[in-house]
N, C-alpha and C positions, 0 to 999 in steps of 0.2 A: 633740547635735551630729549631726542628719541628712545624709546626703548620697546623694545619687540612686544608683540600680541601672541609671537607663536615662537615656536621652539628652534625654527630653522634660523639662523645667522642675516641678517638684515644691514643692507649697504644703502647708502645713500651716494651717489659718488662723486658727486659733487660739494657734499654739505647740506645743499638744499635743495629740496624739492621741485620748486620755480625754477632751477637752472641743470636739472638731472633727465638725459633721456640716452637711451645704449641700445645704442643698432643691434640687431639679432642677426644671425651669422646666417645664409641659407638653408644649410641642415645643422641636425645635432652632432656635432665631435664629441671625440672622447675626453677632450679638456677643453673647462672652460676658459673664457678668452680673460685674463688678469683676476680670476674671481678662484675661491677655493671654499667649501669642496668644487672638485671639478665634473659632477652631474647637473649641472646648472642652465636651463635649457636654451641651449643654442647661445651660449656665449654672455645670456643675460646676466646680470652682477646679482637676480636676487631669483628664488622660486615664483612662478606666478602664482597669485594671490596671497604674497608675505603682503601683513598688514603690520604697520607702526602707529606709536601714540605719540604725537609731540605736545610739548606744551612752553609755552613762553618761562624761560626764566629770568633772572636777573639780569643777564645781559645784552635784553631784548631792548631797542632803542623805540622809542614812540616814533610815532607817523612814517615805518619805515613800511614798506609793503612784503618786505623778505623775510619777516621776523614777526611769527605770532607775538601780540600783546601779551604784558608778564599775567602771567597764572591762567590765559585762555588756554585751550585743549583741541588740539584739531584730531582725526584718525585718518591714515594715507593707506590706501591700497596703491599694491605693485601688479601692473597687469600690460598685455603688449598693444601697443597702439597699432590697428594695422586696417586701413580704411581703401577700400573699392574707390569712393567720391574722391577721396583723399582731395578734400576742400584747403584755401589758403590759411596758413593757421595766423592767429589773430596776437594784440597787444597785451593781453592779459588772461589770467588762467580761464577756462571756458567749458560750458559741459561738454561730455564725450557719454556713447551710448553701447550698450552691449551687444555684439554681434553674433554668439551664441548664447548655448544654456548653459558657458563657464564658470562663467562670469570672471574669467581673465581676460578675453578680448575685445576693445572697443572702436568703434570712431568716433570722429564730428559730427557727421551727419548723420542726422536720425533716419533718413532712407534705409541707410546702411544697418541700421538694427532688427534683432530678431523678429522682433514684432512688426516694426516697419515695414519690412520687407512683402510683407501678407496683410498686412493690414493697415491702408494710407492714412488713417487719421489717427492713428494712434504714439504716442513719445512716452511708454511705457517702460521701453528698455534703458532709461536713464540712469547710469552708469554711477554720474559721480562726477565731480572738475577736474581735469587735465591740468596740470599743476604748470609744468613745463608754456613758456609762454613766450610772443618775441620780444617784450621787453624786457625780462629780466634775463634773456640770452636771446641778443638780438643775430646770433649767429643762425640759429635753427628756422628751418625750413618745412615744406609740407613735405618737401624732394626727401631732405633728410630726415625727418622721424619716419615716414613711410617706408626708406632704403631702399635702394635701387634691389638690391636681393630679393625682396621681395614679401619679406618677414618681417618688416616693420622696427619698430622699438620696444625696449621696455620703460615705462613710464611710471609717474606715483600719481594716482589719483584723490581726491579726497573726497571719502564718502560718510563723514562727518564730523561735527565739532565747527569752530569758526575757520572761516575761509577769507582771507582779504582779498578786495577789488577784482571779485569775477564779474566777467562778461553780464549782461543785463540789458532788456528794452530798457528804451530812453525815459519811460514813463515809472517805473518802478519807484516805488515810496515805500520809506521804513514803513515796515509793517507788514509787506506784500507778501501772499504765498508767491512759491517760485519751482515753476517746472521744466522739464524739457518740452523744449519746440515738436508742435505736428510737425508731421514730415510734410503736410503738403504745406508749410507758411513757415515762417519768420527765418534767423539767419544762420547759419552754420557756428558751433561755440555760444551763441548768444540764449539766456533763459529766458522764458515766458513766463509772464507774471497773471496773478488774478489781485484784486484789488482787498488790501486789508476790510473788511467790517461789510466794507458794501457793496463785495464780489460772492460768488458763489464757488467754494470750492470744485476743483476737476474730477471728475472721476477717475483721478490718475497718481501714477509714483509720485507723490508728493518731493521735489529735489529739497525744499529748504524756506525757511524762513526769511525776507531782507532785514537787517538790521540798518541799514543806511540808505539813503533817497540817492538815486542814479545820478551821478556825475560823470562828466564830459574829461576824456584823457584828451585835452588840448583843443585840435579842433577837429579833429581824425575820424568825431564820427560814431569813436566806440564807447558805451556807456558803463561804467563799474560802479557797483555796490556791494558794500561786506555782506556776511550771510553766516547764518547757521546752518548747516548742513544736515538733514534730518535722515540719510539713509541708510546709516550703518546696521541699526536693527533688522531690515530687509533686504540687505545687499548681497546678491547671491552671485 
């Protein structure tokens, strides 16, 4: 059950967010590509930085990972994916980092963020989770969100509320704060954790709370944990 944060008209176009991501046209035309009104930037379905509220209704099934829990509340920002590393995108949603002072364009790799860029040990510019994922559209590619054009995609990110089964070290326990990765260590989409009670917080953009202890999708490797998502008050 979405409904807008702002005034402008809010598409999702798929349905869901885990399976929605819209190539960006090379330049801006004068009409957008299947979207109305047609100032819509470069073809994208939404403005960047339309932000939506969803929340599980009634017809949210348990243990499903597509469908917030009834009465949880997540908030998605709409912003363009468009990554320099342009790293292999992963099995479940994962951070993504800002790469200007938009705060509509991100990547995977924290390299690639503002801060990063100038400063190596810092994962300041953490963005929010990349919602779009290869398991819930196992069609999508690093090739295709990035586009061969050159301009990437438009993406939903979620920069607060609960988040099911993002990326996470393998060591993560409910409880666990949860940041973006230094650029000089850990893995592209995947969060850094500090240890609930007997860690010491970052001096850093805090991403989220874990609410679940790190499990194993299969034998693949990648590790997911639920989460609260703590950015939206600071998310610029």
């Amino acid at each position: 059950m979405p409904f807008g944060a702002q005034v402008n008209t809010q598409t999702v176009r798929t349905g869901n967010v885990r399976t929605s991501y819209d190539p960006a046209s090379a330049v801006q035309t004068s009409s957008g590509t299947g979207v109305t009104p047609s100032y819509i930037y470069k073809g994208l379905y939404n403005t960047l930085g339309t932000v939506i509220i969803d929340q599980g209704g009634s017809d949210s099934v348990s243990g499903t990972t597509t469908q917030l829990p009834l009465f949880q509340t997540a908030v998605y920002k709409y912003v363009q994916y468009n990554s320099t590393t342009n790293p292999a995108l992963t099995t479940a949603p994962g951070c993504v980092y800002y790469t200007d002072n938009t705060g509509t364009v991100v990547s995977g790799t924290a390299t690639d963020g503002i801060i990063g860029k100038t400063t190596a040990a810092s994962a300041s510019d953490i963005a929010g989770i990349m919602m779009v994922n290869t398991t819930d559209l196992s069609t999508v590619t690093a090739t295709l969100l990035n586009n061969s054009a050159g301009s990437g995609s438009g993406i939903w990110i979620c920069i607060g509320g609960f988040c099911k089964a993002i990326c996470c070290n393998s060591a993560t326990t409910a409880g666990d704060y949860l940041y973006g990765i230094p650029t000089t260590t850990g893995t592209a989409f995947t969060s850094a954790r500090v240890a609930a009670h007997s860690g010491t917080p970052l001096a850093d953009r805090l991403l989220g709370i874990a609410l679940t202890t790190a499990a194993q999708i299969g034998t693949s490797g990648v590790y997911t944990c639920d989460a609260n998502i703590l950015l939206c008050p600071f998310n610029y």
